[in-house]
N, CA, C and O atoms as a Tripos MOL2 file, in Angstrom:
@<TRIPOS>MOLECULE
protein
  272   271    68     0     0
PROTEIN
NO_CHARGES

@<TRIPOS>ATOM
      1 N         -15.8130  102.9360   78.7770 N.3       1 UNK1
      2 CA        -14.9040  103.1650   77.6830 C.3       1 UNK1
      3 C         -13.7160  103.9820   78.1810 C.2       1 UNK1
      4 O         -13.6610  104.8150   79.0850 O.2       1 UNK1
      5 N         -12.8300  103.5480   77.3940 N.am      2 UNK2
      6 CA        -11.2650  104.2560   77.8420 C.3       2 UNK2
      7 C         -11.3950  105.7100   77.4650 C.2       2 UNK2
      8 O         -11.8110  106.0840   76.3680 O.2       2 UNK2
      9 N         -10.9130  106.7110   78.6960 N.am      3 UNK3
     10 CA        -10.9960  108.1780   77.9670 C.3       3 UNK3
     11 C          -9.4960  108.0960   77.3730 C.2       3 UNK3
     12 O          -8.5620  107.9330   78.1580 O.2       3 UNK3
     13 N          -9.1910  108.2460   75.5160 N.am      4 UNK4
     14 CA         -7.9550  108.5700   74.9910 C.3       4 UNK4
     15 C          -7.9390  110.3030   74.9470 C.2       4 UNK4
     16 O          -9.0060  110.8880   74.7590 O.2       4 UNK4
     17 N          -6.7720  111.0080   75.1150 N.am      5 UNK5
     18 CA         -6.5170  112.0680   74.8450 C.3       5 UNK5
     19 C          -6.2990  112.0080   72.9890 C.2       5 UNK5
     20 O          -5.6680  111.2230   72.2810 O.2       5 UNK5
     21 N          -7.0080  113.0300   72.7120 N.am      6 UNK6
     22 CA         -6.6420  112.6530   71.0860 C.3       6 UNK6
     23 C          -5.7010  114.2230   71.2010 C.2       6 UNK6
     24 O          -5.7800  115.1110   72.0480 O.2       6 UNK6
     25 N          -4.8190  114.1040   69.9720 N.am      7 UNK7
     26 CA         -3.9440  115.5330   69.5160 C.3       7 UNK7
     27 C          -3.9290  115.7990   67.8200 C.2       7 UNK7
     28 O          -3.5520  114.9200   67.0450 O.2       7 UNK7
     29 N          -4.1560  116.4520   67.6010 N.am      8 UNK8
     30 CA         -4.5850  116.7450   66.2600 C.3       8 UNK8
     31 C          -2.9580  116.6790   65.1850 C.2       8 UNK8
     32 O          -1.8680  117.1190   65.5500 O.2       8 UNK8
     33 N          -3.2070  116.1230   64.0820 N.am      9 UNK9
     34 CA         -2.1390  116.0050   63.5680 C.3       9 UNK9
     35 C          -1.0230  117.1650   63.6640 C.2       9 UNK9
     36 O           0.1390  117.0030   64.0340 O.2       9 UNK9
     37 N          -1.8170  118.7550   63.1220 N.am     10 UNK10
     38 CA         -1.4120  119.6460   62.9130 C.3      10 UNK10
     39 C          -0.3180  120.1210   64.1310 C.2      10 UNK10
     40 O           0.7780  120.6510   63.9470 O.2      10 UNK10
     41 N          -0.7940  119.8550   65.1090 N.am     11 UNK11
     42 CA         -0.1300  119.9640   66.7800 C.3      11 UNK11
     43 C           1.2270  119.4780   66.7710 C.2      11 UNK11
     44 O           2.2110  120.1610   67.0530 O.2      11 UNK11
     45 N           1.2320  117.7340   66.2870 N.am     12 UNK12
     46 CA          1.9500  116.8350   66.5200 C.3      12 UNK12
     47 C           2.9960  117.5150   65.4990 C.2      12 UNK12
     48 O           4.1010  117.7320   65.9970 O.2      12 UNK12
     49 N           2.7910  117.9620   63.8680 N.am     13 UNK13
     50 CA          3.6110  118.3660   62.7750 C.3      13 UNK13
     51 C           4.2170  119.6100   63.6090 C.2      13 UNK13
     52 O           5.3790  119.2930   63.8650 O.2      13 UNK13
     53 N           3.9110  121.0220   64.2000 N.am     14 UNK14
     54 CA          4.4620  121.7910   65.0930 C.3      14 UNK14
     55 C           5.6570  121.2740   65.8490 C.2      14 UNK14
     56 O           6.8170  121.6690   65.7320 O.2      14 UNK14
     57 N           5.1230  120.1780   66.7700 N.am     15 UNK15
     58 CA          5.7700  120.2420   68.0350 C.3      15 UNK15
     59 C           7.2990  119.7120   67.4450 C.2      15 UNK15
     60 O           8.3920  120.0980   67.8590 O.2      15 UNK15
     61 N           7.0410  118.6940   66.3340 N.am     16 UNK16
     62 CA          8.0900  118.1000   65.7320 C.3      16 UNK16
     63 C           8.8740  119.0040   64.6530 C.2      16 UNK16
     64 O           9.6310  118.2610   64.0290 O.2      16 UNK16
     65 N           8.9620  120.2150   64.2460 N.am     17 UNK17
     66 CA          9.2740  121.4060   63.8420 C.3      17 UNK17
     67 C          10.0070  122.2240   64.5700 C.2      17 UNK17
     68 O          10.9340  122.9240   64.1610 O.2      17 UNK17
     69 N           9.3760  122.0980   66.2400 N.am     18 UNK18
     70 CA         10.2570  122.8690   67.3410 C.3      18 UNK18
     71 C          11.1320  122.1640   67.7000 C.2      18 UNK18
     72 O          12.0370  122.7100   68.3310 O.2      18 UNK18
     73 N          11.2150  120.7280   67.4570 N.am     19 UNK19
     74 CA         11.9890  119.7110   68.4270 C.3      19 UNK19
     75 C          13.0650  119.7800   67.2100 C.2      19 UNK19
     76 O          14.2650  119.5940   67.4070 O.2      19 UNK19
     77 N          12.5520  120.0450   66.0210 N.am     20 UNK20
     78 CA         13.8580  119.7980   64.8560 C.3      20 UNK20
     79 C          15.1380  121.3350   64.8970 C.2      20 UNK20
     80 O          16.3620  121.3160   64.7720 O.2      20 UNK20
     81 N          13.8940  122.8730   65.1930 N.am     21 UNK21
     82 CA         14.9380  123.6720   65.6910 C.3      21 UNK21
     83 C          15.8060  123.4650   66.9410 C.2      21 UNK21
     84 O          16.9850  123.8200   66.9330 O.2      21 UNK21
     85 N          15.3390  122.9960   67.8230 N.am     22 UNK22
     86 CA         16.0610  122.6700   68.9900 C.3      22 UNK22
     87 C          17.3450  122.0330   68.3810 C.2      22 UNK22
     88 O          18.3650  122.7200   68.3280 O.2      22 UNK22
     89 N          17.3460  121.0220   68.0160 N.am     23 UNK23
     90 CA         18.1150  120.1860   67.8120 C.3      23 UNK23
     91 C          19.5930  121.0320   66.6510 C.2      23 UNK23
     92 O          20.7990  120.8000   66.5590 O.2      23 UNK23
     93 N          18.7740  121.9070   66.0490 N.am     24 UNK24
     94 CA         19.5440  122.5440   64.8070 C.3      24 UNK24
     95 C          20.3190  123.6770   65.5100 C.2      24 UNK24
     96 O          21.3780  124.0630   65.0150 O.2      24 UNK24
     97 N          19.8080  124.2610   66.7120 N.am     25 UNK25
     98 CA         20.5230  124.7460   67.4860 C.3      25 UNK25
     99 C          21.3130  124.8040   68.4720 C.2      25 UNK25
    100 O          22.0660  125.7280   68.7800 O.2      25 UNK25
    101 N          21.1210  123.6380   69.0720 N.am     26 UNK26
    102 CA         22.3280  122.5470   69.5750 C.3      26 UNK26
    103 C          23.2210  122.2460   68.6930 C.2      26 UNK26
    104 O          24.2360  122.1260   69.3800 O.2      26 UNK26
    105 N          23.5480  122.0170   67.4690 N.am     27 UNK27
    106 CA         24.1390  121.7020   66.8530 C.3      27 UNK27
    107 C          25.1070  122.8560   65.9090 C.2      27 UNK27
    108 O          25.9760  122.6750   65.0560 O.2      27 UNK27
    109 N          24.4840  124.1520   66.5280 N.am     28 UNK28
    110 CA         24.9810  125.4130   66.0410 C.3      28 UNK28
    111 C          25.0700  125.5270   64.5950 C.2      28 UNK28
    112 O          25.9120  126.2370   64.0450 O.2      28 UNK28
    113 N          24.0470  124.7060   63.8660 N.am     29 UNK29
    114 CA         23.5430  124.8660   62.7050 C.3      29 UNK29
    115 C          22.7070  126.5430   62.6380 C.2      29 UNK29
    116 O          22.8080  127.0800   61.5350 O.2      29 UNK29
    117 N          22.2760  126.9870   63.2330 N.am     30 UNK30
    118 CA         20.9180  127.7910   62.9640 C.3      30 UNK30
    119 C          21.9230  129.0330   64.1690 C.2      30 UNK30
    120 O          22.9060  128.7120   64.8350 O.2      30 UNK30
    121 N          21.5110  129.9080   64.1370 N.am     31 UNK31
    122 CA         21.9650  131.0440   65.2930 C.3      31 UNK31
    123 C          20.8530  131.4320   66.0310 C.2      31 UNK31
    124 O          19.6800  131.3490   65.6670 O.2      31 UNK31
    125 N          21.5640  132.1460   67.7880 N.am     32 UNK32
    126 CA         19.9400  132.4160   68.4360 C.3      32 UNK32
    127 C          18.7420  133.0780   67.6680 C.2      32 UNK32
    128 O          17.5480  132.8110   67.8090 O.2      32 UNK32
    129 N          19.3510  134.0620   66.7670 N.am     33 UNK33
    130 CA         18.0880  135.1560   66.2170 C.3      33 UNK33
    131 C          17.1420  133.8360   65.3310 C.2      33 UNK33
    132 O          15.9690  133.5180   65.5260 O.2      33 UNK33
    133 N          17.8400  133.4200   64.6210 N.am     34 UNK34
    134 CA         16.7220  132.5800   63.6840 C.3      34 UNK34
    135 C          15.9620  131.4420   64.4340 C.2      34 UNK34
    136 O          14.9800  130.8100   64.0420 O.2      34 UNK34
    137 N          16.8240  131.3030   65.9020 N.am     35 UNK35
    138 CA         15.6490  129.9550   66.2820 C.3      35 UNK35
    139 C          14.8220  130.5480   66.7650 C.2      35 UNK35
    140 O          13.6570  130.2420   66.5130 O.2      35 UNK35
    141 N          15.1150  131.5910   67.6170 N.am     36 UNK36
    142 CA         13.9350  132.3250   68.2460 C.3      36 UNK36
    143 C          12.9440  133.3420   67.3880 C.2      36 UNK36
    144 O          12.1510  134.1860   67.8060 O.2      36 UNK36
    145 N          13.3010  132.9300   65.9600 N.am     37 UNK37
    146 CA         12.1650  134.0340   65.2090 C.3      37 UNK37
    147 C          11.1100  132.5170   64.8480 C.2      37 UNK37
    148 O           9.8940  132.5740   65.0300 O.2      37 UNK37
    149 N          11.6440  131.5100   64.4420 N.am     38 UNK38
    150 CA         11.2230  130.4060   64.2740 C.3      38 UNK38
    151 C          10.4350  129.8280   65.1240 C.2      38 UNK38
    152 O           9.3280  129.4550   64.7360 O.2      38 UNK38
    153 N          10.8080  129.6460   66.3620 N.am     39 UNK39
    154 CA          9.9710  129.3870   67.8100 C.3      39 UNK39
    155 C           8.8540  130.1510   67.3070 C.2      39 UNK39
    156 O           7.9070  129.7850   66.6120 O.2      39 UNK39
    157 N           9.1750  131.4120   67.8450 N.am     40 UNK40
    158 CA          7.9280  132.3680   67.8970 C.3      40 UNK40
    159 C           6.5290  131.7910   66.8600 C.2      40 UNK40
    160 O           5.3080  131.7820   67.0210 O.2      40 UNK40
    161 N           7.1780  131.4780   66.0910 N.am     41 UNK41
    162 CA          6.2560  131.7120   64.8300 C.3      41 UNK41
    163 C           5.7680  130.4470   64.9020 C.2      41 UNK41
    164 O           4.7470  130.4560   64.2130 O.2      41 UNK41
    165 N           5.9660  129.1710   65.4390 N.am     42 UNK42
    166 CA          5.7020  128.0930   65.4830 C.3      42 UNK42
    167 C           4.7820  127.9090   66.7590 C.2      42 UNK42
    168 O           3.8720  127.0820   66.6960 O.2      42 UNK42
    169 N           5.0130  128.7650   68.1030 N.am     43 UNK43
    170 CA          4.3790  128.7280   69.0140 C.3      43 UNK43
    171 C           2.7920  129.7020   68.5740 C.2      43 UNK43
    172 O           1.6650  129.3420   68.9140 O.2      43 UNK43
    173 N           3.0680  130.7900   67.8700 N.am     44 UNK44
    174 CA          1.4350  131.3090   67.2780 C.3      44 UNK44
    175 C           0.9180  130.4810   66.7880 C.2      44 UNK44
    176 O          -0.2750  130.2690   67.0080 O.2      44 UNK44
    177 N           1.7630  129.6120   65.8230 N.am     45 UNK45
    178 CA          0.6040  128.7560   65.0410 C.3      45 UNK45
    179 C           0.0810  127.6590   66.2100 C.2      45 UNK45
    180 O          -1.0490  127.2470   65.9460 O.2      45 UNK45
    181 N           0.6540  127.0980   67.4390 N.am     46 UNK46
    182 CA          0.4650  125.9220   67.6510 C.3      46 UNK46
    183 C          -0.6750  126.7640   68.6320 C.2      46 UNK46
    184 O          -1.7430  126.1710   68.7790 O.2      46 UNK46
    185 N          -0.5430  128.0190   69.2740 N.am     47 UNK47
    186 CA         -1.7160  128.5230   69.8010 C.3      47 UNK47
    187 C          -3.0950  128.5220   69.2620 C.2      47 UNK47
    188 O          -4.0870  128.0880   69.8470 O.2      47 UNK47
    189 N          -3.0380  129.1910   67.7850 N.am     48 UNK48
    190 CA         -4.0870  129.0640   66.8410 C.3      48 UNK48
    191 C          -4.5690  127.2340   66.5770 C.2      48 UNK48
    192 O          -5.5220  126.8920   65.8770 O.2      48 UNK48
    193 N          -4.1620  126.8100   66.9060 N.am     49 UNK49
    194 CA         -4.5460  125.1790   65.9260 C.3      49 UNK49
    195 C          -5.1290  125.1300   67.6030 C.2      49 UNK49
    196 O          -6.3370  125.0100   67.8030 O.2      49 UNK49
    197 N          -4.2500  125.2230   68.6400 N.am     50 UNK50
    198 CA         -5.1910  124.5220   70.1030 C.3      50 UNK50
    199 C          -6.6020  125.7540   70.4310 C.2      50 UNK50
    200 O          -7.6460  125.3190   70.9180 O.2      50 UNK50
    201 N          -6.4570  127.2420   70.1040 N.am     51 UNK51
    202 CA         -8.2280  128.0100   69.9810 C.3      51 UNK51
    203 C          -8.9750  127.5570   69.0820 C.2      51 UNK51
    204 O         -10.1260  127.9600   69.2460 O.2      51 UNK51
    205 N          -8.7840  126.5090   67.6760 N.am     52 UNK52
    206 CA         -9.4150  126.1910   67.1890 C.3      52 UNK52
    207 C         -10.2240  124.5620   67.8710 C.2      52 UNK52
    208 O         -11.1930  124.1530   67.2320 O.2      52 UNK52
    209 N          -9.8660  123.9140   68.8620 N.am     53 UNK53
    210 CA         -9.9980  122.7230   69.2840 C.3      53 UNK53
    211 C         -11.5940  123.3180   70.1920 C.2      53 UNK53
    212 O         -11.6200  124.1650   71.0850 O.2      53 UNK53
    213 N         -12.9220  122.4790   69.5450 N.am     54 UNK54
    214 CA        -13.9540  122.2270   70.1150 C.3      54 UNK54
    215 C         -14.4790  120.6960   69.8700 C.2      54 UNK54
    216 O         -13.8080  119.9860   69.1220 O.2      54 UNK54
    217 N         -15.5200  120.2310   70.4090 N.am     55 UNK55
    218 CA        -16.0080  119.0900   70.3860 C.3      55 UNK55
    219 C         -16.4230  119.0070   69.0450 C.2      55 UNK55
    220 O         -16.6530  117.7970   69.0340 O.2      55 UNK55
    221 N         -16.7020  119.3980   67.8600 N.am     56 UNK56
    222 CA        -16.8540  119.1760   66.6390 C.3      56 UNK56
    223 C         -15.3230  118.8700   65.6960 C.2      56 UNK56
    224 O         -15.2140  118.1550   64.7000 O.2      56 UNK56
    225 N         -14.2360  119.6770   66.3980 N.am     57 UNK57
    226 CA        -12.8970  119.8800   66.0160 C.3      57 UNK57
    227 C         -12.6000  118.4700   66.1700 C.2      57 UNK57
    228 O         -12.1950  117.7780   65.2360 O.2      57 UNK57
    229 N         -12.8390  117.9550   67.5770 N.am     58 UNK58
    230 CA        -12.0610  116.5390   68.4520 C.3      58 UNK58
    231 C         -12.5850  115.1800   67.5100 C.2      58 UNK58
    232 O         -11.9240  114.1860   67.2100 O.2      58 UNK58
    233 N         -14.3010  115.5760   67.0880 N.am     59 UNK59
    234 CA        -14.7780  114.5450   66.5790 C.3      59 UNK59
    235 C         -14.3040  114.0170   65.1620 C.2      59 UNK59
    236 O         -14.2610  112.8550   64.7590 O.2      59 UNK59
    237 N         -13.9430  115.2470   64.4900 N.am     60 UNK60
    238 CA        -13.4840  115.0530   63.1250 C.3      60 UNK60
    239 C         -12.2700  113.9780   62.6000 C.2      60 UNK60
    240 O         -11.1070  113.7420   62.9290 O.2      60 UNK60
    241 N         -12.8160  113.6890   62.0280 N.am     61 UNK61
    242 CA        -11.4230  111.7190   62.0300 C.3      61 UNK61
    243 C         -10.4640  112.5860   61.0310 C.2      61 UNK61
    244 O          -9.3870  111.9960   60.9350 O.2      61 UNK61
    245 N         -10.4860  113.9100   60.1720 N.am     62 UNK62
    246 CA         -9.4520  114.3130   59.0650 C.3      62 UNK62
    247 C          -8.2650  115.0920   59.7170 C.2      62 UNK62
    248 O          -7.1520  115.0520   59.1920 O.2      62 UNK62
    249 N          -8.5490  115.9440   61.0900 N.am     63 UNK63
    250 CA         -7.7450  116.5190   61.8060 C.3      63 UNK63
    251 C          -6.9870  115.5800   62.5620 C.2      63 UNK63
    252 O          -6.1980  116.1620   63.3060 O.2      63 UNK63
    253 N          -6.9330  114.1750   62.6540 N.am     64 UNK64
    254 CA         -6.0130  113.5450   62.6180 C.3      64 UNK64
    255 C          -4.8910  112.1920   61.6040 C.2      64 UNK64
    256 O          -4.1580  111.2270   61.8230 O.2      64 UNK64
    257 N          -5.4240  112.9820   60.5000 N.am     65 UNK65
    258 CA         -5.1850  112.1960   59.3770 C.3      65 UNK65
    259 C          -3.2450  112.4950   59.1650 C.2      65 UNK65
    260 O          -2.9850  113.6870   59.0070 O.2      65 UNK65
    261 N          -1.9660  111.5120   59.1570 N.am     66 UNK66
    262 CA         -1.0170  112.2660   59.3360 C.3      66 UNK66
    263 C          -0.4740  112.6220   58.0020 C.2      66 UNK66
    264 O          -0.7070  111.9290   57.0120 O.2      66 UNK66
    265 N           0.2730  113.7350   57.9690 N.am     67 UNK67
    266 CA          0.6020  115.0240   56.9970 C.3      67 UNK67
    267 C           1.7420  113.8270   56.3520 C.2      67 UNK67
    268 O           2.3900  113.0560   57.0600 O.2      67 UNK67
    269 N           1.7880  113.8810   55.0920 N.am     68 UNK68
    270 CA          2.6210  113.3490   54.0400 C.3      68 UNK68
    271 C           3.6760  113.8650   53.5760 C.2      68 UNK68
    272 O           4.2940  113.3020   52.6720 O.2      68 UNK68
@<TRIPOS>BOND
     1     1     2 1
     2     2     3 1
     3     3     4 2
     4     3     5 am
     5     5     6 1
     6     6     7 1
     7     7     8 2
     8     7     9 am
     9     9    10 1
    10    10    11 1
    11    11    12 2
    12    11    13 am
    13    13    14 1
    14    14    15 1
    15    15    16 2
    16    15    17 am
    17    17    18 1
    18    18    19 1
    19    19    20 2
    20    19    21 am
    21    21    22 1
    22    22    23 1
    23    23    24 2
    24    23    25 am
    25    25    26 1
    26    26    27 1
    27    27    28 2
    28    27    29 am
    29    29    30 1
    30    30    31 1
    31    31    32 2
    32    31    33 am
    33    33    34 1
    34    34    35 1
    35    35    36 2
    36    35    37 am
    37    37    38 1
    38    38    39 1
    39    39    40 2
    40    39    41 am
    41    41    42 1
    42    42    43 1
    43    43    44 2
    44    43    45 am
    45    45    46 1
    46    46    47 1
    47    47    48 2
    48    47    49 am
    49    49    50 1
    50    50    51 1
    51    51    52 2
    52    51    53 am
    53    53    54 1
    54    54    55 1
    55    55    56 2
    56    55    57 am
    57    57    58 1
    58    58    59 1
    59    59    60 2
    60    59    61 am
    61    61    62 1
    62    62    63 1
    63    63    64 2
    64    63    65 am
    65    65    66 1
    66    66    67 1
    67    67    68 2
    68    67    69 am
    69    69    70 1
    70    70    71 1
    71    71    72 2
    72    71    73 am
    73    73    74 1
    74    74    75 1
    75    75    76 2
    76    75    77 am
    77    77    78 1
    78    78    79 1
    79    79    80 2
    80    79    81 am
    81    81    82 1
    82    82    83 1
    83    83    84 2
    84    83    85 am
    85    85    86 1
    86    86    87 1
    87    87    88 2
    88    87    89 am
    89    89    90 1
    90    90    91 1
    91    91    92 2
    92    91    93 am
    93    93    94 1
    94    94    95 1
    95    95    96 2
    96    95    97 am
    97    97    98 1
    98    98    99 1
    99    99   100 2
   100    99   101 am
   101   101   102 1
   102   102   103 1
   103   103   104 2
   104   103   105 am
   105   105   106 1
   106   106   107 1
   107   107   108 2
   108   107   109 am
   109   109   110 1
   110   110   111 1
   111   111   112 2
   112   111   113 am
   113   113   114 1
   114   114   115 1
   115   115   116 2
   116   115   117 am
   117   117   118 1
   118   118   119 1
   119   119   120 2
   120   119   121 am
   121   121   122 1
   122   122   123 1
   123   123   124 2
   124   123   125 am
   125   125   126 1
   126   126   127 1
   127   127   128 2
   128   127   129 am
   129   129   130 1
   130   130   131 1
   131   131   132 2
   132   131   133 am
   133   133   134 1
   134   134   135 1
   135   135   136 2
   136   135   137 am
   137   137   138 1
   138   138   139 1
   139   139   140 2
   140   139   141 am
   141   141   142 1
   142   142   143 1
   143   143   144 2
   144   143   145 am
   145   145   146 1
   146   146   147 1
   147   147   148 2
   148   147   149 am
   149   149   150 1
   150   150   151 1
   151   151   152 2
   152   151   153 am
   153   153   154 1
   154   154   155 1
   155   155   156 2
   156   155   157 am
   157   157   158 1
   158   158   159 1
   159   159   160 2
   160   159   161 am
   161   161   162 1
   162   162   163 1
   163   163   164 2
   164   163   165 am
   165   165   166 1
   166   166   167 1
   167   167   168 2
   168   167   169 am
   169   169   170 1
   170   170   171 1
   171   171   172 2
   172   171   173 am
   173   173   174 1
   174   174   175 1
   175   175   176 2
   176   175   177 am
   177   177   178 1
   178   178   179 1
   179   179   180 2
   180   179   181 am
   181   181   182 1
   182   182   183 1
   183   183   184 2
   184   183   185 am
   185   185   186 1
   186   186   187 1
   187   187   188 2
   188   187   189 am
   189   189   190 1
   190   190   191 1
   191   191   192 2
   192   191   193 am
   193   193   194 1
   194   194   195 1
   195   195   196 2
   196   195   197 am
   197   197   198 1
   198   198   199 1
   199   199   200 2
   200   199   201 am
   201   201   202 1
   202   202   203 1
   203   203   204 2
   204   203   205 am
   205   205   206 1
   206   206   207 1
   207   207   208 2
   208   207   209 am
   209   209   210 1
   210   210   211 1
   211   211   212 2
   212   211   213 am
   213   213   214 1
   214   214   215 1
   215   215   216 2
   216   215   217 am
   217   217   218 1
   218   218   219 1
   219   219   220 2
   220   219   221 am
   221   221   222 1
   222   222   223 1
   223   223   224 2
   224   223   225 am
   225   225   226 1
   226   226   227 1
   227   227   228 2
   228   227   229 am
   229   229   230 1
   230   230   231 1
   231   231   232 2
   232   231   233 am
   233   233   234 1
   234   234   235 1
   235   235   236 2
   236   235   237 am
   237   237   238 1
   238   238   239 1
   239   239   240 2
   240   239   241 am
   241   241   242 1
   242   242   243 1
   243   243   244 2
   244   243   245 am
   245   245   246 1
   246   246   247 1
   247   247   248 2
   248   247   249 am
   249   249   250 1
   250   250   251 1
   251   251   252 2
   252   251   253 am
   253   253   254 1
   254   254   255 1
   255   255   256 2
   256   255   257 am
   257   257   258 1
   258   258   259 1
   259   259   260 2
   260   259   261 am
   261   261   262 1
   262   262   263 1
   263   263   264 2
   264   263   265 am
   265   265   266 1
   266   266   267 1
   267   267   268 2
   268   267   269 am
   269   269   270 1
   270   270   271 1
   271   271   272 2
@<TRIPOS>SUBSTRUCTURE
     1 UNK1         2 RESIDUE 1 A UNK
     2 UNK2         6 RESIDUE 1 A UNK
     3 UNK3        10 RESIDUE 1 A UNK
     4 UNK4        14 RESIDUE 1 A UNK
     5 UNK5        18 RESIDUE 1 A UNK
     6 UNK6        22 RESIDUE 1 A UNK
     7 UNK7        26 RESIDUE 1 A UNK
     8 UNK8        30 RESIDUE 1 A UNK
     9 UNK9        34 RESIDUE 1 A UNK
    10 UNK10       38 RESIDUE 1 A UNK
    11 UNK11       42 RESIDUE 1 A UNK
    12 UNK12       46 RESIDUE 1 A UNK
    13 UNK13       50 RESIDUE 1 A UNK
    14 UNK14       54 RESIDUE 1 A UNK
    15 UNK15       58 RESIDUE 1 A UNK
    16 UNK16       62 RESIDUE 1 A UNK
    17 UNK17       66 RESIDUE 1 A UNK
    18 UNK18       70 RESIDUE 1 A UNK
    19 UNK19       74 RESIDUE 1 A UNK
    20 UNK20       78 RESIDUE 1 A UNK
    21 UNK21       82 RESIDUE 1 A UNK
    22 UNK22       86 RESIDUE 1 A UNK
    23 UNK23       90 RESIDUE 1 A UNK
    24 UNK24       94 RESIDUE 1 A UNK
    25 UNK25       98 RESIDUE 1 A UNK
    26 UNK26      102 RESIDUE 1 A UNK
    27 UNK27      106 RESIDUE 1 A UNK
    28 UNK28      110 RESIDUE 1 A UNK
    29 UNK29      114 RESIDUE 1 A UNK
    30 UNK30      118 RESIDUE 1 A UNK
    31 UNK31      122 RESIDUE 1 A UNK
    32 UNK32      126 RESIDUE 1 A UNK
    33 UNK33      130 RESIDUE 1 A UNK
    34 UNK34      134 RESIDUE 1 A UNK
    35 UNK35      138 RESIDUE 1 A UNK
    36 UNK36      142 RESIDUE 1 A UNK
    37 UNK37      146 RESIDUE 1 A UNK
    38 UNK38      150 RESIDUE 1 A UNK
    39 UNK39      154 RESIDUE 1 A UNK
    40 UNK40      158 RESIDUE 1 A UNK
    41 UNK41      162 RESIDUE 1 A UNK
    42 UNK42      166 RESIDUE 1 A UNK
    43 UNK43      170 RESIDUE 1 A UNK
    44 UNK44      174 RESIDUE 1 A UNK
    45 UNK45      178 RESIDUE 1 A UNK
    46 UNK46      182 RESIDUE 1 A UNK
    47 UNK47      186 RESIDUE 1 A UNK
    48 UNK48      190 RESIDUE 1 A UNK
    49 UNK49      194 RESIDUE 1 A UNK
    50 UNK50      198 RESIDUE 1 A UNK
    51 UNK51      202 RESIDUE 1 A UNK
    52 UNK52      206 RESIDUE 1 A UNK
    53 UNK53      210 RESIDUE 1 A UNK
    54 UNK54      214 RESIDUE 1 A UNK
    55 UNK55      218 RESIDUE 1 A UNK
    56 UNK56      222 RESIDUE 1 A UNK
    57 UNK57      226 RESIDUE 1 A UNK
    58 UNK58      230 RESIDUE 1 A UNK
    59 UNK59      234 RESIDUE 1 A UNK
    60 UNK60      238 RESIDUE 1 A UNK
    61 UNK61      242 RESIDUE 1 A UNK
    62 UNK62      246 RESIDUE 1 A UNK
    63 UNK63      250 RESIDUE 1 A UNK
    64 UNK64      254 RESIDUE 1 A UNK
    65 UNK65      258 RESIDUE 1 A UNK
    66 UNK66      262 RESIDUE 1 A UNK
    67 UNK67      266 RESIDUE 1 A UNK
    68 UNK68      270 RESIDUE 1 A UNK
């Protein structure tokens, strides 16, 4: 059987949150202080969601159910 890497929705909703400040700050929408309070706060959570990842976490079919 194929080994797939699975990524939990919650991860994927993050990473696409950081990629949207990036972008808002390229665009000099947003200023350094607010992207980097934003980062921050987006990188704790995405820490917390990957210490929560065990083999009961991976198995669960709802942690990849995508966010609406």
């Amino acid at each position: 059987m194929e080994n797939i890497s699975k990524v939990p929705s919650k991860i994927i909703e993050i990473e696409t949150s950081i990629k949207l400040f990036e972008y808002l700050k390229r665009k000099s929408v947003i200023d350094d202080d607010m992207y980097n309070f934003c980062i921050n706060r987006f990188m704790k959570k995405q820490e917390l969601e990957k210490n929560k990842i065990d083999d009961e976490y991976i198995n669960d079919l709802n942690n990849y159910k995508l966010l609406i």
